[in-house]
Z-matrix of the N, CA and C atoms (Angstrom, degrees):
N
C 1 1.462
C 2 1.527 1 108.72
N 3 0.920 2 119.44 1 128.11
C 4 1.670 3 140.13 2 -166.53
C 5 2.184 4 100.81 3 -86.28
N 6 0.843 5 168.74 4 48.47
C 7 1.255 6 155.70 5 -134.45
C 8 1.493 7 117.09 6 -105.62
N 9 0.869 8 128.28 7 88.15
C 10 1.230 9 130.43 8 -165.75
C 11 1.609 10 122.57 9 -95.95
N 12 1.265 11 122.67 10 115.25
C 13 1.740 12 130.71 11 -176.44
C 14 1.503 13 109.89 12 -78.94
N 15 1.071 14 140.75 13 107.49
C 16 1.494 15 142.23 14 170.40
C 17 1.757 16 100.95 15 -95.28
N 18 1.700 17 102.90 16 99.15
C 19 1.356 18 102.31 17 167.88
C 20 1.399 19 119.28 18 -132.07
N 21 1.446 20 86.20 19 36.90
C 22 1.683 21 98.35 20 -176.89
C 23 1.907 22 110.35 21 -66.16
N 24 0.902 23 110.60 22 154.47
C 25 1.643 24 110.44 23 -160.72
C 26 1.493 25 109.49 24 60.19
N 27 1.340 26 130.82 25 43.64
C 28 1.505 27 104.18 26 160.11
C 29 1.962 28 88.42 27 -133.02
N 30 1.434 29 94.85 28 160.64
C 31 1.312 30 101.01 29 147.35
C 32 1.656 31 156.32 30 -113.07
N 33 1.396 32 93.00 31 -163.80
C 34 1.769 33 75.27 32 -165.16
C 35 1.722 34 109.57 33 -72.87
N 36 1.233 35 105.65 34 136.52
C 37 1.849 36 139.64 35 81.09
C 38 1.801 37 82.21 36 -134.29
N 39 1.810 38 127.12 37 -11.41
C 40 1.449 39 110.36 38 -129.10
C 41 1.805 40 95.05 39 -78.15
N 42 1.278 41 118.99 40 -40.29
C 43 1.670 42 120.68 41 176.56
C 44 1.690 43 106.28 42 -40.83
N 45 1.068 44 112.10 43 -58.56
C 46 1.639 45 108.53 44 -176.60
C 47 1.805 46 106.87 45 -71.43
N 48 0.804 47 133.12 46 -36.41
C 49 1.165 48 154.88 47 161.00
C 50 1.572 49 113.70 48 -13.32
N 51 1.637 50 93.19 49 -74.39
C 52 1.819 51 126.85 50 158.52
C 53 1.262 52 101.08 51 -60.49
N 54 1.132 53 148.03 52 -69.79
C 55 1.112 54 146.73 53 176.69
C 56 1.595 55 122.51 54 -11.66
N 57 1.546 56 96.63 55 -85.03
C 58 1.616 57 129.37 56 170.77
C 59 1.742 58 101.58 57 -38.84
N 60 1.218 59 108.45 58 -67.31
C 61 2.047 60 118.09 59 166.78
C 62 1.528 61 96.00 60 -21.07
N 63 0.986 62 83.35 61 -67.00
C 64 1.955 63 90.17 62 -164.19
C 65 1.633 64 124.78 63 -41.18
N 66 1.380 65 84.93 64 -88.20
C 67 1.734 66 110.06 65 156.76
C 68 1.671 67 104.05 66 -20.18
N 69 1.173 68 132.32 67 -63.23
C 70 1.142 69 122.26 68 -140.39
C 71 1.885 70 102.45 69 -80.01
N 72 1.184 71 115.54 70 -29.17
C 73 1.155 72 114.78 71 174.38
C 74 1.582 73 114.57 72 -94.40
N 75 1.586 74 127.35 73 22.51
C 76 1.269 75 129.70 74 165.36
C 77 1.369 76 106.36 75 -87.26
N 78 1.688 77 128.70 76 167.75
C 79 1.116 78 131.60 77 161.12
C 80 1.946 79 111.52 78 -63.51
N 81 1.096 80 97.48 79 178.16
C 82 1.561 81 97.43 80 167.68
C 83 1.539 82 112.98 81 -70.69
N 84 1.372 83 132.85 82 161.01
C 85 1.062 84 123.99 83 179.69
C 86 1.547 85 132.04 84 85.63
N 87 1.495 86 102.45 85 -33.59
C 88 1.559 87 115.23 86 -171.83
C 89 1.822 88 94.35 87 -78.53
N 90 1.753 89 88.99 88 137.09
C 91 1.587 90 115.77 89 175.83
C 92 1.700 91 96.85 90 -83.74
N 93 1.381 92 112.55 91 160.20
C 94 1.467 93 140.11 92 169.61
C 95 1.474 94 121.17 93 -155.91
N 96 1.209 95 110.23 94 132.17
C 97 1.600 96 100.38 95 -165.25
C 98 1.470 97 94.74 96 -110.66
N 99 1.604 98 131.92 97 115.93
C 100 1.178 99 131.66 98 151.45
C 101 1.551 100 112.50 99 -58.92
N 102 1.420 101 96.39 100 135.29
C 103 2.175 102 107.12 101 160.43
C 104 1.222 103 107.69 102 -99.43
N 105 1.277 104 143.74 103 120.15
C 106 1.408 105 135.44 104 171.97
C 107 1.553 106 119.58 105 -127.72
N 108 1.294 107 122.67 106 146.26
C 109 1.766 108 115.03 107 168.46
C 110 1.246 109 126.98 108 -121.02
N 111 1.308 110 100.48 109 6.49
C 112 1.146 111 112.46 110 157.49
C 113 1.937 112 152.86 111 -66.91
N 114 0.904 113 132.14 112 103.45
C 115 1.645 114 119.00 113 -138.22
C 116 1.992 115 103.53 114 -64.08
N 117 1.420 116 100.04 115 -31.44
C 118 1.101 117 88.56 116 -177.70
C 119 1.444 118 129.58 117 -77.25
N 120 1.277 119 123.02 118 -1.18
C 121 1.522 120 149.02 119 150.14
C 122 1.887 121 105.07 120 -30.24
N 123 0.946 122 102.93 121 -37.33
C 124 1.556 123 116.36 122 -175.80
C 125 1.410 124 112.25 123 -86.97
N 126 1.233 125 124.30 124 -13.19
C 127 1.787 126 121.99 125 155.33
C 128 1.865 127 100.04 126 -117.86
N 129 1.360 128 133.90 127 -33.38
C 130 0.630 129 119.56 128 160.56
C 131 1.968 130 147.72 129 -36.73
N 132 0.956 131 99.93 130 -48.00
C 133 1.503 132 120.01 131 177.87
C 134 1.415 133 114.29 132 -84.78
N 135 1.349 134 119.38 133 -38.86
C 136 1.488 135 101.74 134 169.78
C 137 1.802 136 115.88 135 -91.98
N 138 1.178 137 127.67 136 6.61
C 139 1.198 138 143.66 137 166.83
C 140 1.515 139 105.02 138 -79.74
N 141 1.262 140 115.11 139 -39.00
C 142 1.787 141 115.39 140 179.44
C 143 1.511 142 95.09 141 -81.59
N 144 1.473 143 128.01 142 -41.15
C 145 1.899 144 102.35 143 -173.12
C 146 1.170 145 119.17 144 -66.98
N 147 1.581 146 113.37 145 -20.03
C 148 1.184 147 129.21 146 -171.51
C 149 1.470 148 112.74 147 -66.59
N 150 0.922 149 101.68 148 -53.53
C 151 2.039 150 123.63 149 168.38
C 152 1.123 151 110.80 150 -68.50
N 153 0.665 152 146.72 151 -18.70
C 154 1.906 153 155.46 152 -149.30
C 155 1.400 154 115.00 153 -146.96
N 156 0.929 155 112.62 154 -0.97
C 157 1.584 156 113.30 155 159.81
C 158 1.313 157 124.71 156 98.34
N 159 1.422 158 125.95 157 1.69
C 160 1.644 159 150.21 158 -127.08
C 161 1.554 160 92.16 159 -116.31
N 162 1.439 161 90.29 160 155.25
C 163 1.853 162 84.96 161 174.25
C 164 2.107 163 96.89 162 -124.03
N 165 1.357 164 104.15 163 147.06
C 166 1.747 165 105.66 164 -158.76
C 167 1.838 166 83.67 165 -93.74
N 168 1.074 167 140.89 166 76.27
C 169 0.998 168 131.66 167 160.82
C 170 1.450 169 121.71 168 -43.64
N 171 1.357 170 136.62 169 -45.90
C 172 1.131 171 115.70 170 -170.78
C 173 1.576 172 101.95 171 -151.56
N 174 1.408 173 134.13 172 166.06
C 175 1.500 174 125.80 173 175.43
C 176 1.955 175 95.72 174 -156.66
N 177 0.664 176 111.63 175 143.64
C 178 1.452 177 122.75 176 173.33
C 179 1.767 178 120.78 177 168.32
N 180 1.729 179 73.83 178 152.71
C 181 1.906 180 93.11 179 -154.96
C 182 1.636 181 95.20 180 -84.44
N 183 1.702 182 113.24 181 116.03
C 184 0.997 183 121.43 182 165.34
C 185 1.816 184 146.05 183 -33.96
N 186 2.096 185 85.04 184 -45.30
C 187 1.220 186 95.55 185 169.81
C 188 1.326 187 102.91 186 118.64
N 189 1.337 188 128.00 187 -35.04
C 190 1.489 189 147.27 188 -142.75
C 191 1.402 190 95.73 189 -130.27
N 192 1.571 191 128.16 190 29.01
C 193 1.666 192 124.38 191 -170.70
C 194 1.490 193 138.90 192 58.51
N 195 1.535 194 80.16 193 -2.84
C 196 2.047 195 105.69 194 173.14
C 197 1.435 196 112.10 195 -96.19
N 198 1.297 197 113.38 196 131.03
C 199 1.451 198 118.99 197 171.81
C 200 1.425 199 109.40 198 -121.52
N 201 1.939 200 106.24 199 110.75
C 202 1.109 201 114.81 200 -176.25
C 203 1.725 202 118.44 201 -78.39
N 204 1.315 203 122.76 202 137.23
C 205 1.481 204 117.77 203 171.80
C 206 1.693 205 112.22 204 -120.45
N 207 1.265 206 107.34 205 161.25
C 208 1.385 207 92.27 206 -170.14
C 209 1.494 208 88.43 207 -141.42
N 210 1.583 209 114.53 208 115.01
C 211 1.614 210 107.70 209 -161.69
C 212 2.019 211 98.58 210 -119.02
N 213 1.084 212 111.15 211 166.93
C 214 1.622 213 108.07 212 -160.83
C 215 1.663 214 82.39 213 -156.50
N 216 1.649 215 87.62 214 114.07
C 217 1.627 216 121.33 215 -170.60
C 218 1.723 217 86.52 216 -57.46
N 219 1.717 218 120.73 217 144.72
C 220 0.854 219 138.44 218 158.51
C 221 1.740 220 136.06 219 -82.62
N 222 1.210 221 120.78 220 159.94
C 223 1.687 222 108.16 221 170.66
C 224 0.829 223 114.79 222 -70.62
N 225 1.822 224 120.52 223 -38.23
C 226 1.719 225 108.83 224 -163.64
C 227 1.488 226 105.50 225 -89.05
N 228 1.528 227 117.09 226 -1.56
C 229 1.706 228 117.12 227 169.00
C 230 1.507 229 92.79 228 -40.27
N 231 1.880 230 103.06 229 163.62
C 232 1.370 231 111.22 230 158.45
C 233 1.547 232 105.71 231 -115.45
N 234 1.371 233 96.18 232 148.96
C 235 1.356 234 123.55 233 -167.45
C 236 2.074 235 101.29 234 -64.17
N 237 0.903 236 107.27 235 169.57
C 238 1.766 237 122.79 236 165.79
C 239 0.929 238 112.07 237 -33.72
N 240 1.430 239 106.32 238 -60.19
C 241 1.898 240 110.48 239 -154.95
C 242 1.778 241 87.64 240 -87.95
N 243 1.149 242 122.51 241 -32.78
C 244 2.043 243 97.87 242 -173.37
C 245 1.502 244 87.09 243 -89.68
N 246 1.418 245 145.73 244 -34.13
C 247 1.309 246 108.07 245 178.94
C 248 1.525 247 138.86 246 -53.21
N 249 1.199 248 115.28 247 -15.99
C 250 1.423 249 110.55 248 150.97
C 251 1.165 250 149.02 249 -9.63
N 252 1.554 251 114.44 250 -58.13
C 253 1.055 252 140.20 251 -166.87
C 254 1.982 253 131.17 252 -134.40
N 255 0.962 254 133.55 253 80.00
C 256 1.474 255 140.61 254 -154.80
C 257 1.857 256 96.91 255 -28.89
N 258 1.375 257 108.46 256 137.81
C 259 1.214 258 95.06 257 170.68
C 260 1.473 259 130.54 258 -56.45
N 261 1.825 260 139.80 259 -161.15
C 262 1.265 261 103.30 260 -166.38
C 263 1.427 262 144.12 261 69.68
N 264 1.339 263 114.65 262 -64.84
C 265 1.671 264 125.22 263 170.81
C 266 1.540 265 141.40 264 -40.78
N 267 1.409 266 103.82 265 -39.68
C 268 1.355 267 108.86 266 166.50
C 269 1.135 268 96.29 267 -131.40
N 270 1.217 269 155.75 268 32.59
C 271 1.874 270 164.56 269 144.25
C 272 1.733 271 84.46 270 -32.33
């Protein structure tokens, strides 16, 4: 499955934002390519796989003010049903 985020014109937190949405209801493993035009997308997004469990497979400048990313859902991500709730919380 090919999944592609078009968040060109938004700003930040909202590209990672869409992102994170996404990801979280993919299996492990599954790629998604964010579009973004935003500059801060470029410390933003690999700062969230990093934290979040994600692997930054790929980043490159389109040319056209879009910076494509291509992010690949992680194991230690949490799934749908525990993202809900911060860990801790109902422990």
């Amino acid at each position: 499955m090919n999944l592609v985020i078009d968040a060109r014109g938004l700003l930040c937190p909202l590209p990672v934002l869409r992102l994170r949405k996404v990801l979280v209801n993919q299996p492990e493993g599954a790629q998604v390519r964010l579009l973004a035009t935003d500059a801060m997308a470029a410390v933003d997004v690999p700062h969230f796989c990093e934290t979040a469990g994600h692997l930054l497979v790929g980043q490159r400048d389109r040319g056209d003010g879009v910076t494509e990313f291509t992010v690949e859902r992680g194991p230690s991500a949490p799934s749908a049903a525990g993202a809900a709730s911060p860990p801790g919380i109902f422990e």
